[in-house]
Every structure is written in structure tokens, then in C-alpha cells.
C-alpha positions in Angstrom: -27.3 10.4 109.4 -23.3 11.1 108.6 -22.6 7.8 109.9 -24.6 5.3 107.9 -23.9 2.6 110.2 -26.3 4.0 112.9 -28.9 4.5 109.8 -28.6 0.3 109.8 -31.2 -1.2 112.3 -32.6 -4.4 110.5 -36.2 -5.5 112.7 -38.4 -7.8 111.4 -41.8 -6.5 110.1 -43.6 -8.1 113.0 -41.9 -6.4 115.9 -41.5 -3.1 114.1 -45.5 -3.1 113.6 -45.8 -3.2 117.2 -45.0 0.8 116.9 -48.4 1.9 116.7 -51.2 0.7 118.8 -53.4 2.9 116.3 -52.3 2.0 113.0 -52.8 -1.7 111.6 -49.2 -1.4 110.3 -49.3 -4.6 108.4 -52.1 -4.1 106.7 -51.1 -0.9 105.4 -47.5 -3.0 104.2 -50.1 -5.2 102.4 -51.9 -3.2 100.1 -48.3 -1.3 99.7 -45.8 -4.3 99.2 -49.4 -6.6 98.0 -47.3 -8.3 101.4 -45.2 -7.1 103.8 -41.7 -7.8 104.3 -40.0 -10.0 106.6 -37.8 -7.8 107.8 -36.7 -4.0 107.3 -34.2 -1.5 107.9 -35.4 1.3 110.4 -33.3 4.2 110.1 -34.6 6.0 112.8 -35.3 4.0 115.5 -35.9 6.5 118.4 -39.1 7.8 116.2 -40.9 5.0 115.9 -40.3 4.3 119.4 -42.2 7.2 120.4 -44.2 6.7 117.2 -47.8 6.1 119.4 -47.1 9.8 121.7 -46.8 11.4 118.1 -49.2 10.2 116.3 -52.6 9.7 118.0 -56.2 10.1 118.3 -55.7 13.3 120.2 -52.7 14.4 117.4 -54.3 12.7 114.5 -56.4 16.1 113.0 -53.2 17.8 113.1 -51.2 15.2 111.5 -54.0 15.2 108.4 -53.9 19.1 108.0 -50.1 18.3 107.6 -50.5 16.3 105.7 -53.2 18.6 103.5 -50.4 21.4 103.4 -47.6 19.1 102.6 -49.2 17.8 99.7 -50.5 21.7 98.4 -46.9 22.3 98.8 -45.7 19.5 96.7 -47.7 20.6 94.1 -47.5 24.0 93.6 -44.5 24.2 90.8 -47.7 21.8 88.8 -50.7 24.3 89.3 -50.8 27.8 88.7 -48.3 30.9 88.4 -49.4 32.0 91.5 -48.9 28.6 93.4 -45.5 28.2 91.4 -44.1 31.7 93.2 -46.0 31.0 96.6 -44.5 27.8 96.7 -41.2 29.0 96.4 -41.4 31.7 99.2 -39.9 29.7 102.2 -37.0 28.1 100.4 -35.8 31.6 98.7 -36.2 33.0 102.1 -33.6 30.4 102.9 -31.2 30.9 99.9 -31.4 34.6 99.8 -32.9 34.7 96.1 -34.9 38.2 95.6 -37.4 36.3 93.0 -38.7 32.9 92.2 -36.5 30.9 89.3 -38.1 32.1 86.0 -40.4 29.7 84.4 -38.8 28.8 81.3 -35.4 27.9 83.6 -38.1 26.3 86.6 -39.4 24.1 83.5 -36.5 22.9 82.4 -35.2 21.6 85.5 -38.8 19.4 85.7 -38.1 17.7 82.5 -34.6 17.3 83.6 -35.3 16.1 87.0 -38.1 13.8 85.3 -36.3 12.2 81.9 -32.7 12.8 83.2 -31.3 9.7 81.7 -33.0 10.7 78.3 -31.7 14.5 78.3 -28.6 13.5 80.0 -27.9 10.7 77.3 -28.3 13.4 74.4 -26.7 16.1 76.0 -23.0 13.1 76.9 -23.6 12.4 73.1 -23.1 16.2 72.3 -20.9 17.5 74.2 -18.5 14.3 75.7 -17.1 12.0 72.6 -15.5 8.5 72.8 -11.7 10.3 72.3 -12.7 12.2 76.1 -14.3 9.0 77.5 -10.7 7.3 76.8 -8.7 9.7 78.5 -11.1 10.2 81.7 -11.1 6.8 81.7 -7.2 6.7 81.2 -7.1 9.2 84.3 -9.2 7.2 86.8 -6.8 4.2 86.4 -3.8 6.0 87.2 -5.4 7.4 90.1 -6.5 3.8 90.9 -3.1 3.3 90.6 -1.2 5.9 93.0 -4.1 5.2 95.7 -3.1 1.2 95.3 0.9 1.9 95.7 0.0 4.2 98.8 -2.2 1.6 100.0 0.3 -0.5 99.7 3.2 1.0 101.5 0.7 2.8 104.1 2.4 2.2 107.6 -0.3 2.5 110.1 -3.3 -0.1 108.8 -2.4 -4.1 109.9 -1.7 -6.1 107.0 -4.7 -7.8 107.0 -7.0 -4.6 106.8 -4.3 -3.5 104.2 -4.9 -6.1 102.1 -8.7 -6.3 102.4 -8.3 -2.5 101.5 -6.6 -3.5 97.7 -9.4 -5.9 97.3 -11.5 -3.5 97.9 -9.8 -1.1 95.4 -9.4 -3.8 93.1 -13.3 -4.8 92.9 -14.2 -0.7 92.7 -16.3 -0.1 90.0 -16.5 2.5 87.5 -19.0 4.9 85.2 -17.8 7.3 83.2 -20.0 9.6 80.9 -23.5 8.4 80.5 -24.7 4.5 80.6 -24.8 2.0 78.4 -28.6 2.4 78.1 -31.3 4.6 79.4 -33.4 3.6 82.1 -36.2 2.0 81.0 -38.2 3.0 83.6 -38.5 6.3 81.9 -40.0 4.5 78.8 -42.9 3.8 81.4 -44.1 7.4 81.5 -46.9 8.6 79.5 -47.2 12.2 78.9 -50.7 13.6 78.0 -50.7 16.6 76.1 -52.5 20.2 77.3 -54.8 19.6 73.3 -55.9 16.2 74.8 -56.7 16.9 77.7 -53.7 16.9 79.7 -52.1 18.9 82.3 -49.3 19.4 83.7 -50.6 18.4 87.9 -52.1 15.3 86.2 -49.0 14.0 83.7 -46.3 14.6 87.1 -49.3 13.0 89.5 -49.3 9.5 87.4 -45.3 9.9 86.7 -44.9 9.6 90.6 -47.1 6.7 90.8 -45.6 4.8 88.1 -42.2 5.4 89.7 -43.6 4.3 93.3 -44.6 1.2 91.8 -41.1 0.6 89.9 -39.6 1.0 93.2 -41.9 -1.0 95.2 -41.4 -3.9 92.7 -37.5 -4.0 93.1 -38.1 -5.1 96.9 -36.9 -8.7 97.5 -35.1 -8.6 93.9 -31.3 -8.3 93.6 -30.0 -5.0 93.1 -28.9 -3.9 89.9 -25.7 -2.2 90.4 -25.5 -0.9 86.4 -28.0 1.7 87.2 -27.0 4.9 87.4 -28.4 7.0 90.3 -27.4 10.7 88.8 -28.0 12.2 85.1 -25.3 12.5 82.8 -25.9 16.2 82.6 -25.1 16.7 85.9 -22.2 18.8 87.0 -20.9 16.0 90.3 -19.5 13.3 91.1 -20.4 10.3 93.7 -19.2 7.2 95.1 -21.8 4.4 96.3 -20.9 2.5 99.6 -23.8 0.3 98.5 -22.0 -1.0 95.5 -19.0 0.2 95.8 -19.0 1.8 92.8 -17.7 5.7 91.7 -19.7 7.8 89.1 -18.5 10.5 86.7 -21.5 11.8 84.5 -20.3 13.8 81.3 -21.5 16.8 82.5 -18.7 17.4 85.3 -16.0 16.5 82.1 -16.0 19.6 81.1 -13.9 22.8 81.7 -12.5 24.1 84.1 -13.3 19.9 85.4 -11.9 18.8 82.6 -11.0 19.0 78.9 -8.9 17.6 76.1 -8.0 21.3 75.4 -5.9 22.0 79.4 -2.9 20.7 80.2 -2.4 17.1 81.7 -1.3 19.4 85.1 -4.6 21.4 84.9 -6.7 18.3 84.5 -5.3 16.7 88.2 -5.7 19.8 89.8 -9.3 19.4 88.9 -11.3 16.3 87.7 -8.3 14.4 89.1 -8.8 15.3 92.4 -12.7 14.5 92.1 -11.5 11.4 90.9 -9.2 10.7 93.8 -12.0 12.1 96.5 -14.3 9.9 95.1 -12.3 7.0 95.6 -10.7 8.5 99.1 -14.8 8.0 99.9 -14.2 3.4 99.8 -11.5 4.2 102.4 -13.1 7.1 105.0 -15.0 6.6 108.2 -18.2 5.5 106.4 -16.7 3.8 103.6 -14.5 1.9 105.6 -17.5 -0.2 107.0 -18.4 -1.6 103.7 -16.7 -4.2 102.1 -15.4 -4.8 98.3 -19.3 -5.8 97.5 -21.2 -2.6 99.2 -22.3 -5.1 101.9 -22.2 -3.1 105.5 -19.3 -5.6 106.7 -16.6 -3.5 109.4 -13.3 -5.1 107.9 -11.1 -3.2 109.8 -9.2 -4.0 113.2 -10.2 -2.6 116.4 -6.9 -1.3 116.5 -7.0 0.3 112.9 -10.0 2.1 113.3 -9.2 3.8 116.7 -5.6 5.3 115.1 -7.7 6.2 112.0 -10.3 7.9 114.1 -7.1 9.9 115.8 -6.1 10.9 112.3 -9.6 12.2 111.2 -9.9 14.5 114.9 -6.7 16.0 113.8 -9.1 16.6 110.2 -11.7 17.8 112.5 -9.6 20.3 114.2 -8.4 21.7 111.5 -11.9 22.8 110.3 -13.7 23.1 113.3 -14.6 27.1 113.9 -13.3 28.4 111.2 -15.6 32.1 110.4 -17.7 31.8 107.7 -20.5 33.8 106.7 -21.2 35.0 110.2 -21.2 31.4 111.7 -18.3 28.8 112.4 -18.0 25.9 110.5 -18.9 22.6 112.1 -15.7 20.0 111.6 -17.0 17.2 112.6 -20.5 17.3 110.1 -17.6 18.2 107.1 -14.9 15.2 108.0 -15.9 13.2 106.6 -16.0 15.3 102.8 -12.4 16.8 104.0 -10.9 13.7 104.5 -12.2 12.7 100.7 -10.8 16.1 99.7 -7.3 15.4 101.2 -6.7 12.5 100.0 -8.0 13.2 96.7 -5.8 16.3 96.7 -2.7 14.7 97.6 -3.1 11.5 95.0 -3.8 14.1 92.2 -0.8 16.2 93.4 1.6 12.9 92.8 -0.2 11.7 89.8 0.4 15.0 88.1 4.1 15.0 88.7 4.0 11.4 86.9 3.3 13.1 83.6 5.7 14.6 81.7 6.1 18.6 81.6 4.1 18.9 84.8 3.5 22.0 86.1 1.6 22.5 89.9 1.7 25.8 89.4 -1.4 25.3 87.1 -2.2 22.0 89.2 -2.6 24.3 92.1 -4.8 27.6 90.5 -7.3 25.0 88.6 -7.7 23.1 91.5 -8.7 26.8 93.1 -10.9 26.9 89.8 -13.1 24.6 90.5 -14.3 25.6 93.6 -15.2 29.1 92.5 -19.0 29.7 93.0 -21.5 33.3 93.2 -24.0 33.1 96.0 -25.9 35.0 98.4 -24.8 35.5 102.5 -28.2 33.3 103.3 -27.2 30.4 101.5 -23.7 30.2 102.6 -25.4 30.3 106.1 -28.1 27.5 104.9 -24.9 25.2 103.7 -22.6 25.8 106.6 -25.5 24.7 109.0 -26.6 21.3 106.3 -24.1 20.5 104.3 -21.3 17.7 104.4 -19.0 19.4 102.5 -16.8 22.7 103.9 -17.3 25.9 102.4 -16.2 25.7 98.5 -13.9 28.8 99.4 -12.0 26.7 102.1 -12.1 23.3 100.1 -10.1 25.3 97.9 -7.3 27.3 100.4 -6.9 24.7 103.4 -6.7 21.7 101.7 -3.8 22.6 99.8 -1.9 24.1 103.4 -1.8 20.2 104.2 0.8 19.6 100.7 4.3 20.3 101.0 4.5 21.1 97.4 2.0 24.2 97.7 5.0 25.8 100.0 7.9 25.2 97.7 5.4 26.0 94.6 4.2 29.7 96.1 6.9 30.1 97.7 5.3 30.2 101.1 7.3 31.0 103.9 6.5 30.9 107.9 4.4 34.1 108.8 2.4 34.3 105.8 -1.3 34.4 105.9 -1.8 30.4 104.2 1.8 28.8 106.2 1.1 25.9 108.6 3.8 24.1 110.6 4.5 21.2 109.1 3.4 19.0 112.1 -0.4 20.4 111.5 -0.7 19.4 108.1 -2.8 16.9 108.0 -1.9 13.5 106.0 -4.2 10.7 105.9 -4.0 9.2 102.5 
């Protein structure tokens, strides 16, 4: 699922329906979709091509008591205090945590995870003003800016895939803060208070079916690329392949991220580089098969893609096995994230040194900053087994072993712990 392009099987509805000789597929796509689609994307086509040895008459009881659990478990945070911390018992096994999130805190994060565009548009109104917005915004485009001029000097793509690249970067779209409006799909729930007979099992039952439906009516319409797919009070960042399109919610603006308060130099070495990964993400081995309109279109030459994919194993290596929490970490699930991370690093570096009274002294330690995190052995281990992204301690200490300047900054000198030889640092963007 790292490469997006294998997700990408389009079958029409008809053929894929011949999965199952026990389920009547398209009549179950009916009373979904009221009809079913002509065609659809199968993600995972090896399933359903075993779909009738997993589910049949003789595995069918065991698929419903499942299915029983599954839906218990869904609902315990919605029933009682006792469900709430039963619930919880597997996945803070996982994470390490000693005790269930406390209620107040586990209740919060519902309302946030249910009217996010409504609490994330009061708390951007709060805390992130217009003066902020300007300067973020201010940021991105000279980011935009150094990623064009390498772009355009870069010595390895063909000229055509370079200049399909700058059209690319030219057509990227960009969210800052919090949107223009709030969702109004969120104006569609209805809560029922405890007094009038309400709870809560019932309000978050009918909140999921009214979203089900919203989603089930956008299929066969065009796709609104305004929406936002993240709160504004969320502390990350994301680009979208689909709509080629990169997202900074108000909540990730703010220090050690961001502020009006740190120096220009501070501010590159961290929402800077975010900004700069984010865009690195149009240009890396997933993004690179989607063209200036999000549409899964490979625009690069045979040739371009083989000596990129030469670059990225050199990204690979340079990751692959390094000790971490009693385990090695995997470089070929992270390349993709490190390559965003490099690149973003390295523009940030050069748009820093554009500003006047630069220092990378403090571009360096913020960009350490922001990468600083508390958790427990288990869910390092949980990460370094799932996650995309390296370990936040070595996002922040080998990433910056690939940039000349980090040598001549900390005066780094061969035989020190951090020195790599400067034919294995690793320069994509």
C-alpha cells in the first residue's frame, strides 16, 4: 500500500461481482449506491480473488461472530465506563500506556474527531491571525521558489519530464490555516441531548450514518478539491497526490513549528522544512506518478525513473538496519518519507541563507526541535514495524549528515560520531 499505483486496479462492477458465488454482489451495490457503479477501483485484488475460499457457507458463522465482536469493539468508547477501558486493552498493550486515556481527555478527542472543522475553525481564529497567515504563506512561495530554480537546473531528469515537473509545481495548490468555510456536512449532524432522551451510542450511531450517506452521494460527482481532509487544530502537515494539493492547518503554525516571535533562521529549520517535505512529496516515487491535476498519469521517462529509483536505494541504504528500540528499521517502508525529508531539509537549508542575518546554527537545533517526542519502548516498536516515517530521533540526526553545511556549521570533522564521507550523503533534490 506504499506504492499507490499497485492500490490502482479499475474492473468494472460486472466482472468484479463474479468474486463471490455466495453473495449477490450487485444487489448488495444497489441498495448501497440505490445502483451500482460501472466500474471500481479494487485495491486489493489478490483478496477478492480468493474472496469465495474466505468467505463461505462453511466460514460464514465465523465471519458473523466477527463481525458481532468487531462492532462491540467499535462501540465501546460510546457505552459504559467499563466498555470505554475494556476497549482500550489491546491497543495500550500495543503503545505501552499503563492506563486508559482519562475521560475528560478521551471526550474531547470525540468531539474533535467528530466537529473538527467547527473546533478547528475556532481554535485557527484564536490562536493563528491574518498577520501569521501572510507570512506562512510568504514562506511557502519562496520555498516554491528554491524547489522551481533546483528543478530547473536539476541535471539528471530529461527536459521533457523537467518541464512537466514545473507545471506540476506551478499548478500545486495550497491551504494554509483553516478553510474558507466549514464543512457543511457537519451542519448535517443532530445531536440529541442525555434530558431528551439522547445518548451518547445513539447521537455517534446516526452521525456515522449521516456521513456514510454524504459519502455515498459524492460517487459519480466531481471531486471537490477545496475540501480540507485534516482539522485546523491538528499538529501535521500533508500533501494530496489526488489533487495535487499541500495542506498546513493552523495548529502545526505554532512554536517550535513556527511563530512570528523566532527568527526567520529558526522558522526554516522547522515549518520550512515541512513545507519543503510536503512539496518534495509531488516529486517522490509515489508522487511522481501523478500528474499536475492529481490524475494517476506516469509522466516520467523510462529512463528518468530507473536513475531516480538508483538515487532513492542509495536513500534506502542509508536507513536500512539502523538499531532502534530493539528492532532495525525497515528502509525501504521509510523512503519514501526520507526522501520528502531530504529534500525538504536541503531547500529550507538554502532558503534560510536567502534571508538576511541567517543563522543555521539555530536553522539546525530547531530543526532537531521539532522532532523531539516522550514515548514508551512498545510504541517506538509499534511505529518502527507500521509507520512510513523513520524514527523522529533519526529524522532529526541523519538527515542533516546528508548537508554540507551541518559539517562546516558544528564543526564536524572525519571520526566523529555524526561524519559521513561525502560520497554517502545522499542528494536527491
Amino acid at each position: 500500500m506504499a506504492d499507490y499505483s499497485k492500490m490502482y486496479n479499475p474492473q468494472s462492477f460486472a466482472d468484479f461481482a463474479k468474486s463471490s458465488s455466495h453473495f449477490d454482489l450487485v444487489t448488495l451495490a444497489d441498495g448501497l449506491f440505490e445502483k451500482a457503479p460501472e466500474q471500481i477501483i479494487v485495491t486489493e485484488p489478490k483478496f477478492f480473488e480468493a474472496l469465495d475460499d474466505i468467505v463461505n457457507e462453511d466460514s460464514f458463522q465465523d465471519m458473523k461472530n466477527w463481525m458481532l465482536v468487531k462492532t462491540i469493539y467499535s462501540a465501546a468508547g460510546y457505552l459504559s465506563e467499563e466498555f470505554r477501558q475494556t476497549g482500550s486493552t489491546f491497543s495500550r498493550a500495543l503503545s505501552g500506556k499503563k492506563e486508559a486515556t482519562p475521560q475528560k481527555k478521551s471526550a474531547f478527542y470525540l468531539a474533535t474527531g467528530t466537529f473538527g472543522q467547527t473546533i478547528g475553525d475556532y481554535y485557527a481564529k484564536k490562536y493563528f491571525g491574518p498577520k501569521a497567515k501572510a507570512d506562512v504563506e510568504h514562506m511557502v512561495r519562496n520555498m516554491i521558489s528554491v524547489y522551481k530554480n533546483r528543478l530547473e537546473n536539476n541535471t539528471w531528469l530529461s527536459e521533457a519530464t523537467r518541464q512537466k515537473a514545473i507545471v506540476k509545481l506551478n499548478k500545486l495548490g495550497l491551504h494554509v490555516g483553516y478553510p474558507d468555510h466549514i464543512d457543511e456536512l457537519e451542519y448535517k449532524y443532530q445531536i440529541i441531548p442525555e434530558n431528551q432522551g439522547g445518548t451518547l451510542f445513539d447521537n455517534m450511531t446516526k452521525i456515522g450514518q449521516v456521513a456514510q450517506a454524504d459519502n455515498y452521494a459524492k460517487l459519480g460527482k466531481p471531486v471537490d478539491r477545496t475540501k480540507w481532509e485534516m482539522s485546523a487544530s491538528t499538529v501535521n502537515a500533508y500533501y494530496d497526490p489526488f489533487k495535487n494539493l499541500i495542506v498546513f492547518p493552523a495548529a502545526i503554525l505554532q512554536a517550535p513549528f513556527y511563530s512570528l516571535e523566532q527568527t526567520p533562521s529558526q522558522n526554516y529549520g522547522g515549518i520550512g522544512a515541512v513545507m519543503a517535505h510536503e512539496i518534495s512529496h509531488a516529486f517522490d516515487n509515489n508522487g511522481s506518478l501523478f500528474d499536475e491535476y492529481g490524475n494517476l498519469n506516469n509522466w516520467w521517462t523510462k529512463e528518468d525513473h530507473a536513475y531516480f529509483t538508483k538515487l532513492a536505494d542509495k536513500m534506502v541504504k542509508e536507513f536500512d538496519g539502523i538499531p532502534f528500540a530493539g528492532g532495525k528499521v525497515n528502509g525501504k517502508l521509510t523512503v519514501s518519507e526520507n526522501i520528502a525529508d531530504a529534500g525538504g531539509l536541503s531547500c529550507a537549508n538554502e532558503a534560510a541563507k536567502n534571508e538576511r542575518d541567517y543563522n543555521l546554527y539555530d536553522f539546525f537545533i530547531n530543526w532537531a526541535k521539532i522532532w523531539r517526542m516522550k514515548a514508551t519502548t512498545q510504541y517506538k516498536q509499534l511505529l518502527l514495524n507500521i509507520d512510513v516515517h523513520a524514527p523522529a530521533e533519526l529524522r532529526a540526526n541523519v538527515q542533516v549528515k546528508n548537508l554540507d553545511d551541518f559539517y562546516s556549521t558544528f564543526e564536524v570533522k572525519p571520526g566523529d560520531g555524526m561524519y559521513l564521507k561525502p560520497e554517502d550523503r545522499v542528494k536527491i533534490w
